[in-house]
PDB file of N, CA, C, O and CB in Angstrom:
ATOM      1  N   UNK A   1      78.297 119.567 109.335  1.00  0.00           N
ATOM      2  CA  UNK A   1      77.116 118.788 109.093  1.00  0.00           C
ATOM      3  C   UNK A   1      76.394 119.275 107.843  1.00  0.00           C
ATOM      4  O   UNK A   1      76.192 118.507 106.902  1.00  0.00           O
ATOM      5  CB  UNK A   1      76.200 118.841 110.294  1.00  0.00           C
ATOM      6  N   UNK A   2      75.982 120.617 107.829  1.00  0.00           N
ATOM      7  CA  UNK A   2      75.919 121.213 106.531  1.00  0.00           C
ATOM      8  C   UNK A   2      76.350 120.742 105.144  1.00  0.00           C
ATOM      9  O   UNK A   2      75.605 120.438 104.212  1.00  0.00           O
ATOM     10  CB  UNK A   2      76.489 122.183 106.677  1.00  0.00           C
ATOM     11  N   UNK A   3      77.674 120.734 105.171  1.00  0.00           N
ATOM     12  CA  UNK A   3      78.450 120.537 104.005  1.00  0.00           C
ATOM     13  C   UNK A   3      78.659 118.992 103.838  1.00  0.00           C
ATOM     14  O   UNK A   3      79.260 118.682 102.810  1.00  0.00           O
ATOM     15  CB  UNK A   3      79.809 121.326 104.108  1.00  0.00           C
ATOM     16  N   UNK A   4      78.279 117.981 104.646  1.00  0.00           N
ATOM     17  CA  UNK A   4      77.984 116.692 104.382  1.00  0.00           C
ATOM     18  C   UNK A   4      76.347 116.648 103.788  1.00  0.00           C
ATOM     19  O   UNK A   4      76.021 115.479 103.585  1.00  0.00           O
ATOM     20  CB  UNK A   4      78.262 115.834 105.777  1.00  0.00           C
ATOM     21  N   UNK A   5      75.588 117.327 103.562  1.00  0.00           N
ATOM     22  CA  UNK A   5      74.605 116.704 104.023  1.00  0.00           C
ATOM     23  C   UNK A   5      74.112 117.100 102.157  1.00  0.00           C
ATOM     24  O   UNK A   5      73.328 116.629 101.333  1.00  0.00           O
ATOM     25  CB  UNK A   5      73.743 117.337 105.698  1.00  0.00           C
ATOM     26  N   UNK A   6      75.046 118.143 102.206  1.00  0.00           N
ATOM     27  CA  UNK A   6      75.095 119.046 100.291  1.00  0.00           C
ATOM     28  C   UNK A   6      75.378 118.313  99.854  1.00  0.00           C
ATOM     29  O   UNK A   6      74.687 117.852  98.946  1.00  0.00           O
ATOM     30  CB  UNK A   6      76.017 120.260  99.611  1.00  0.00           C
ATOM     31  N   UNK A   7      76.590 117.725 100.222  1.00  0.00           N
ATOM     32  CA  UNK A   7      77.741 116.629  99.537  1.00  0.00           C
ATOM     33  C   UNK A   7      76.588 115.878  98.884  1.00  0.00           C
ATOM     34  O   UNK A   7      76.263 115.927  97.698  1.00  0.00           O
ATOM     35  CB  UNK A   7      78.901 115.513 100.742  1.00  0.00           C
ATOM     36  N   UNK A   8      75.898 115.016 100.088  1.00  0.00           N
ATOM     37  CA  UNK A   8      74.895 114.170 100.026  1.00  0.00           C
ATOM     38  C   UNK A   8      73.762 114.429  98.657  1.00  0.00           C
ATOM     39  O   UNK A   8      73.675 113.803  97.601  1.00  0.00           O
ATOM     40  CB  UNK A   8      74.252 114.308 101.442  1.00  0.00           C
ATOM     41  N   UNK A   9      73.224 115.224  99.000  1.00  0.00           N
ATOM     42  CA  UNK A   9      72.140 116.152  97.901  1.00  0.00           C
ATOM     43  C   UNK A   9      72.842 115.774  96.581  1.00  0.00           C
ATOM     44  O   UNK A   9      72.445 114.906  95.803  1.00  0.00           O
ATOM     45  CB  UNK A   9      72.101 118.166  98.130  1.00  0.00           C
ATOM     46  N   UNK A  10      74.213 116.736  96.399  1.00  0.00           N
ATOM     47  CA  UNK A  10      75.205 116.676  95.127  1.00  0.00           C
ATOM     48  C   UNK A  10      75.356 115.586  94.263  1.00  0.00           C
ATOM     49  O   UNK A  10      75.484 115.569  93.039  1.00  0.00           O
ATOM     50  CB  UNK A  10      76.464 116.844  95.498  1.00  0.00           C
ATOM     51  N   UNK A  11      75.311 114.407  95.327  1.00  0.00           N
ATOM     52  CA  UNK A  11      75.315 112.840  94.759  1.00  0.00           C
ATOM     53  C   UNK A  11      74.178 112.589  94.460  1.00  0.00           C
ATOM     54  O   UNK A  11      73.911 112.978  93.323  1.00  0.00           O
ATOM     55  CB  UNK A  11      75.742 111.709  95.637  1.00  0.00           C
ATOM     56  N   UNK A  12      73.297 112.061  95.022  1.00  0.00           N
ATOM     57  CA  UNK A  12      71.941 112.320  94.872  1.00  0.00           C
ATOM     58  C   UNK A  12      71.126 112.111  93.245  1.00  0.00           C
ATOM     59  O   UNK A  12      70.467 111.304  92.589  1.00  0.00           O
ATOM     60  CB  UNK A  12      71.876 113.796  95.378  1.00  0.00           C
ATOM     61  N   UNK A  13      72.065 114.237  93.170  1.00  0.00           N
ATOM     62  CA  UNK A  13      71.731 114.147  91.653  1.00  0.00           C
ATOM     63  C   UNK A  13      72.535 114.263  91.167  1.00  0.00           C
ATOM     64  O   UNK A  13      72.651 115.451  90.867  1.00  0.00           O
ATOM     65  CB  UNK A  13      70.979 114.837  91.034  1.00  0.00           C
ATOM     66  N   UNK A  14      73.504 113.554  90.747  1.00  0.00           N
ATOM     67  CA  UNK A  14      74.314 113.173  90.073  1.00  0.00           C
ATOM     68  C   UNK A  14      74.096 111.540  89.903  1.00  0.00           C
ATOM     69  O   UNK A  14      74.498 111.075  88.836  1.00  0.00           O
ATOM     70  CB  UNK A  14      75.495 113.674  90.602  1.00  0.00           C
ATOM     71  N   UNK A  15      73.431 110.526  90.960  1.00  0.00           N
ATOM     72  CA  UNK A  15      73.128 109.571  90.632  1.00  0.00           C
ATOM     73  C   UNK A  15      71.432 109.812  89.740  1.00  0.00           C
ATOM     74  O   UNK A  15      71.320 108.811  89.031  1.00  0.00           O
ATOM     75  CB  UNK A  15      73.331 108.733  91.914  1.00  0.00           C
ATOM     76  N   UNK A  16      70.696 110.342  89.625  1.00  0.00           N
ATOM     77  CA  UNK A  16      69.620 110.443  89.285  1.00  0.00           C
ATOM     78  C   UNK A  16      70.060 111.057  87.908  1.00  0.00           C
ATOM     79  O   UNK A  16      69.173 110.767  87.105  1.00  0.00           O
ATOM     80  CB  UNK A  16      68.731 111.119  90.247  1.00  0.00           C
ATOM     81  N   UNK A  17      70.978 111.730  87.334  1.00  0.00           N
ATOM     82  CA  UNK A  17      71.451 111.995  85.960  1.00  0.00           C
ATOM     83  C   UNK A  17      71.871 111.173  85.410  1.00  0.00           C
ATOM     84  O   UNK A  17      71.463 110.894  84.282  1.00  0.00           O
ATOM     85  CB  UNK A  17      72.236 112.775  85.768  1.00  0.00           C
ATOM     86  N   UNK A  18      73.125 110.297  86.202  1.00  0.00           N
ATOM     87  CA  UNK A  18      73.696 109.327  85.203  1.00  0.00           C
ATOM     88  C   UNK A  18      72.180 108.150  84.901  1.00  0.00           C
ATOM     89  O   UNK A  18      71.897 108.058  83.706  1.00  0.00           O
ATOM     90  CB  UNK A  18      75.355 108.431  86.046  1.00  0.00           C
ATOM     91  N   UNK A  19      71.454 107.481  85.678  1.00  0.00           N
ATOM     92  CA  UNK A  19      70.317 107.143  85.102  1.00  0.00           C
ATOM     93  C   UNK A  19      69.586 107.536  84.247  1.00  0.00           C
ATOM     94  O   UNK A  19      69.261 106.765  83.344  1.00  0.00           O
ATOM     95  CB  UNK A  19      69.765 107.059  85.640  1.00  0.00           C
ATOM     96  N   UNK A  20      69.011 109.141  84.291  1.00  0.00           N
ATOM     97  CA  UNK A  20      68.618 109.280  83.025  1.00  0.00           C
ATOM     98  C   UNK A  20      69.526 109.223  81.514  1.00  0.00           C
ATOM     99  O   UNK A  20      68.932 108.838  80.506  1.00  0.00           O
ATOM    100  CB  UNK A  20      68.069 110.406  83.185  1.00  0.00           C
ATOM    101  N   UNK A  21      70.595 109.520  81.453  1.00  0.00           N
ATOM    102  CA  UNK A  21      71.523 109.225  80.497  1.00  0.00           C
ATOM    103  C   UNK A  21      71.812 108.145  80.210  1.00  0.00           C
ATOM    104  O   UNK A  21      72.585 107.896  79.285  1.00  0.00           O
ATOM    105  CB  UNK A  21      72.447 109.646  80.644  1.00  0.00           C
ATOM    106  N   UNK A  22      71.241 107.241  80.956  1.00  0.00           N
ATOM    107  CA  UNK A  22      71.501 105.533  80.852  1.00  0.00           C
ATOM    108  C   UNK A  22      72.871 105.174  81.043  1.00  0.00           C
ATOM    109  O   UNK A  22      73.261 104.522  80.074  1.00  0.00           O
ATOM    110  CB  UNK A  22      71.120 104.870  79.379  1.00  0.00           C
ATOM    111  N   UNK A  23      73.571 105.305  81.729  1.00  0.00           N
ATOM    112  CA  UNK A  23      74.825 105.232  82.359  1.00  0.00           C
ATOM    113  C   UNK A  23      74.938 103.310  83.022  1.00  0.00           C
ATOM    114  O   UNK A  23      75.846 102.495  83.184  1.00  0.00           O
ATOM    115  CB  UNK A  23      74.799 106.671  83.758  1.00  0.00           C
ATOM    116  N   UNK A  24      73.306 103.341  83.237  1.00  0.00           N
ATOM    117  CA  UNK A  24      73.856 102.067  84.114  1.00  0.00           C
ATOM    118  C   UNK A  24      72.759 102.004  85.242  1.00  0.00           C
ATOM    119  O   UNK A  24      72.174 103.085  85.304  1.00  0.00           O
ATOM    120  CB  UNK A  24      75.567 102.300  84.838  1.00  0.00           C
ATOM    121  N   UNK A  25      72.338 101.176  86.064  1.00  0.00           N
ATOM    122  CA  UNK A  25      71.117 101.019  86.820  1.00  0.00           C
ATOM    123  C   UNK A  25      71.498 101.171  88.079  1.00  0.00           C
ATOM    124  O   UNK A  25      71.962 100.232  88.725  1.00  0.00           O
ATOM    125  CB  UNK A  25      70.401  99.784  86.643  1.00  0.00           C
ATOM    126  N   UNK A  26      71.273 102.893  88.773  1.00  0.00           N
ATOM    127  CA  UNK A  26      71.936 103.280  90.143  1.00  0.00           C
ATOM    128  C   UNK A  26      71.007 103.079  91.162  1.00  0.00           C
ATOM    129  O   UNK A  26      71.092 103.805  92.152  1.00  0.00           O
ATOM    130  CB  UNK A  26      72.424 104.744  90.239  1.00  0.00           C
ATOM    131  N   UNK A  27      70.377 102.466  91.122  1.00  0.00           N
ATOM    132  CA  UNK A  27      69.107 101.930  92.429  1.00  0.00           C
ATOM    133  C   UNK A  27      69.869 101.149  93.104  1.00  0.00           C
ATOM    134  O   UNK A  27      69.303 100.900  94.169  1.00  0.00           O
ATOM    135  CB  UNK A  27      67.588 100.969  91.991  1.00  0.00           C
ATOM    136  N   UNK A  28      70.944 100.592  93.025  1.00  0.00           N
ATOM    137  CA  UNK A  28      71.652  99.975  94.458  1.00  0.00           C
ATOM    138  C   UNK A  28      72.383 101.099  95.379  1.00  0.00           C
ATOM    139  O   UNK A  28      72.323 101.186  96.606  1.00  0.00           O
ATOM    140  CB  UNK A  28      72.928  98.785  94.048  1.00  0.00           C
ATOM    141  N   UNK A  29      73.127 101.980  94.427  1.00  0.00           N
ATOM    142  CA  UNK A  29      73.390 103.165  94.635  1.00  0.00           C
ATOM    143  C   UNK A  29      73.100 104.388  95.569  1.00  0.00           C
ATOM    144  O   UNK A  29      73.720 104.994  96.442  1.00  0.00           O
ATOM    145  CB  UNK A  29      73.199 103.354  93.860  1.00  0.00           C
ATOM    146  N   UNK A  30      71.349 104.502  94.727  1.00  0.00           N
ATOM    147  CA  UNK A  30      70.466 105.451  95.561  1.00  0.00           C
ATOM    148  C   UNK A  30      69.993 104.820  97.295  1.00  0.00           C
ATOM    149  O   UNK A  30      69.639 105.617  98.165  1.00  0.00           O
ATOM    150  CB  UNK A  30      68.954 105.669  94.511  1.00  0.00           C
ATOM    151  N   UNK A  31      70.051 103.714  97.480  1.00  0.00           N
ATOM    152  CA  UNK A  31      69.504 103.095  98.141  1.00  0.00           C
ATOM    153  C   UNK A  31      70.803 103.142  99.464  1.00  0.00           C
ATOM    154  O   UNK A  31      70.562 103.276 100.663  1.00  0.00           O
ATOM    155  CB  UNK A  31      68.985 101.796  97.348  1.00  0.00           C
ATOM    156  N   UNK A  32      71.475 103.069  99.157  1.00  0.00           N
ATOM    157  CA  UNK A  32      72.755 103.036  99.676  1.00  0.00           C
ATOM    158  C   UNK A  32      72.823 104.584 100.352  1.00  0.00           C
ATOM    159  O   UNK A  32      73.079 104.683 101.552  1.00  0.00           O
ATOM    160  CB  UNK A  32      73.926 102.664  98.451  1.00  0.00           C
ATOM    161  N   UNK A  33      72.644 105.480  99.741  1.00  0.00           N
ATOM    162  CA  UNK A  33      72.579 107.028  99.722  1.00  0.00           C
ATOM    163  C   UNK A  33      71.760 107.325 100.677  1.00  0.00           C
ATOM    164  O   UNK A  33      72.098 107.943 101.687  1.00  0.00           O
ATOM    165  CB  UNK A  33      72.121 107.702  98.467  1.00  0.00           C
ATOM    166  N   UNK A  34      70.537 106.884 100.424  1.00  0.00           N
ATOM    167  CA  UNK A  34      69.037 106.975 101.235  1.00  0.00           C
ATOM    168  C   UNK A  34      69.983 106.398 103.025  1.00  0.00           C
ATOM    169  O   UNK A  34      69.933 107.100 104.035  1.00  0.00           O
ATOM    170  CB  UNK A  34      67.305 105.325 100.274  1.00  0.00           C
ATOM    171  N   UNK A  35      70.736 105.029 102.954  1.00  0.00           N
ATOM    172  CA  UNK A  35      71.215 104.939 104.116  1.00  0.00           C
ATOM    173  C   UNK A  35      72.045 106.038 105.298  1.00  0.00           C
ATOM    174  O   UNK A  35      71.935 106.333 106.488  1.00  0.00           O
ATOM    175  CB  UNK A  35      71.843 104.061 103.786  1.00  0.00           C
ATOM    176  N   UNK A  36      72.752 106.329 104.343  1.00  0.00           N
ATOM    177  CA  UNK A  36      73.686 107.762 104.638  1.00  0.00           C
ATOM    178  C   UNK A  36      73.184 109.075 105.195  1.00  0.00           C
ATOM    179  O   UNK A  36      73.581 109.887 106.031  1.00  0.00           O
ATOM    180  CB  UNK A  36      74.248 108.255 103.372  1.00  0.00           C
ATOM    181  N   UNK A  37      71.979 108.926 104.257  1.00  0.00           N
ATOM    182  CA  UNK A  37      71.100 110.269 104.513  1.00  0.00           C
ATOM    183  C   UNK A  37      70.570 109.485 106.203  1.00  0.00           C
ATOM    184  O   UNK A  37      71.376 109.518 107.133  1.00  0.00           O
ATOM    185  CB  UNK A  37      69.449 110.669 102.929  1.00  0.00           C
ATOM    186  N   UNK A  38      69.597 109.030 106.333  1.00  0.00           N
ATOM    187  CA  UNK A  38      69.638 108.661 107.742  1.00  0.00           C
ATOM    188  C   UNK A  38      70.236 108.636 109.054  1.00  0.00           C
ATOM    189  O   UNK A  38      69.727 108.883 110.148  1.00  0.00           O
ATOM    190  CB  UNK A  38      69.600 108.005 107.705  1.00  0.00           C
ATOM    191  N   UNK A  39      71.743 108.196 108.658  1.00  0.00           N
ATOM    192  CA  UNK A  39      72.514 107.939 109.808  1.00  0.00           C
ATOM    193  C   UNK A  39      72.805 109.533 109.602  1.00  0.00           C
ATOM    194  O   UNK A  39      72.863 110.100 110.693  1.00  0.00           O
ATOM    195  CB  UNK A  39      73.832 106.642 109.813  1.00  0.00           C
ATOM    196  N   UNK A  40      72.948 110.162 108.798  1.00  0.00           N
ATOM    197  CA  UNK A  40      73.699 111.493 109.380  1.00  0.00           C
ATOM    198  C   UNK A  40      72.187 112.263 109.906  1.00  0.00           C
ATOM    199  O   UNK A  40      72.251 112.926 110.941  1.00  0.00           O
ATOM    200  CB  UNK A  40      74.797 112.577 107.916  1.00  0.00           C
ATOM    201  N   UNK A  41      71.150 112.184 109.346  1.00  0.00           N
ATOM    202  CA  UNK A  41      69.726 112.631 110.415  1.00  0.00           C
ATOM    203  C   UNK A  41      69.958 112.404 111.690  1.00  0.00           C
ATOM    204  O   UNK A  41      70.417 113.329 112.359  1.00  0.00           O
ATOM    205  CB  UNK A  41      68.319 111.806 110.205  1.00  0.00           C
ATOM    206  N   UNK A  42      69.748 111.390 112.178  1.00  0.00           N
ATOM    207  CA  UNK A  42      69.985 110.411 112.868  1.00  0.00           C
ATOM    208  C   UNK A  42      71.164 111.130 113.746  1.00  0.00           C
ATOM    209  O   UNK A  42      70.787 112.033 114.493  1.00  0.00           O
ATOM    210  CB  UNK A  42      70.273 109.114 112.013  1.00  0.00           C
ATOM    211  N   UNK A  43      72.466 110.829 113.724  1.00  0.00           N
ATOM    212  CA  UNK A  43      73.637 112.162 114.683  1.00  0.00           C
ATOM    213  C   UNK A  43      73.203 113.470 114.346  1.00  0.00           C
ATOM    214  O   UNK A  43      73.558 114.249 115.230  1.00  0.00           O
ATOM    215  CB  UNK A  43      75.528 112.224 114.180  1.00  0.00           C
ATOM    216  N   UNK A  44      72.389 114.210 113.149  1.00  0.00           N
ATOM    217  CA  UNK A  44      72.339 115.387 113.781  1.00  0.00           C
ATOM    218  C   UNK A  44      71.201 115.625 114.882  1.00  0.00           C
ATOM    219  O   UNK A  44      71.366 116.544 115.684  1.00  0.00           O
ATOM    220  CB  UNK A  44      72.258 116.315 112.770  1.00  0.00           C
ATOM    221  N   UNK A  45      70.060 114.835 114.950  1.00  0.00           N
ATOM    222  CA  UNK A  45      69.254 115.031 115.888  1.00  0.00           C
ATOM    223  C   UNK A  45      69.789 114.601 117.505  1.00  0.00           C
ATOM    224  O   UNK A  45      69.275 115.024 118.541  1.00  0.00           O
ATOM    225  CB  UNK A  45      68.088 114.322 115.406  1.00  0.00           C
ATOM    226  N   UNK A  46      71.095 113.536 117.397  1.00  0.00           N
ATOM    227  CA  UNK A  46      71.509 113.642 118.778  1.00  0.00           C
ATOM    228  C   UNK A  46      71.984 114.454 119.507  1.00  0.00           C
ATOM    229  O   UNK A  46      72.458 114.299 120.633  1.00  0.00           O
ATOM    230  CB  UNK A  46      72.096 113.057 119.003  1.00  0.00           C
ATOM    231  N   UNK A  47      71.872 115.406 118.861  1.00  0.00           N
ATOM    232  CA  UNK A  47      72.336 116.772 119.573  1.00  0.00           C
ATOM    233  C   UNK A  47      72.137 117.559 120.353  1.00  0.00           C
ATOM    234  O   UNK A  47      72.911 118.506 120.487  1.00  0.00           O
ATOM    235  CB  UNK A  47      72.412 117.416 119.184  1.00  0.00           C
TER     236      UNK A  47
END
């Protein structure tokens, strides 16, 4: 759970870099991420 949750973080900012570098507009992206982050909250609190 840990090491998903880094993973998570890792992307995160890595989507928040390629935006500042202008890579391309990752707000569908982040948003998507933000989902992920939840559902894995979400099973770790069923615990």
């Amino acid at each position: 759970m840990n090491i998903a949750q880094g993973s998570l973080e890792e992307c995160r900012y890595y989507l928040i870099l390629a935006k500042d570098l202008g890579y391309g507009d990752t707000l569908e992206l982040i948003s998507q991420l933000d989902e992920v982050s939840k559902l894995l909250d979400a099973y770790h609190t069923s615990f």
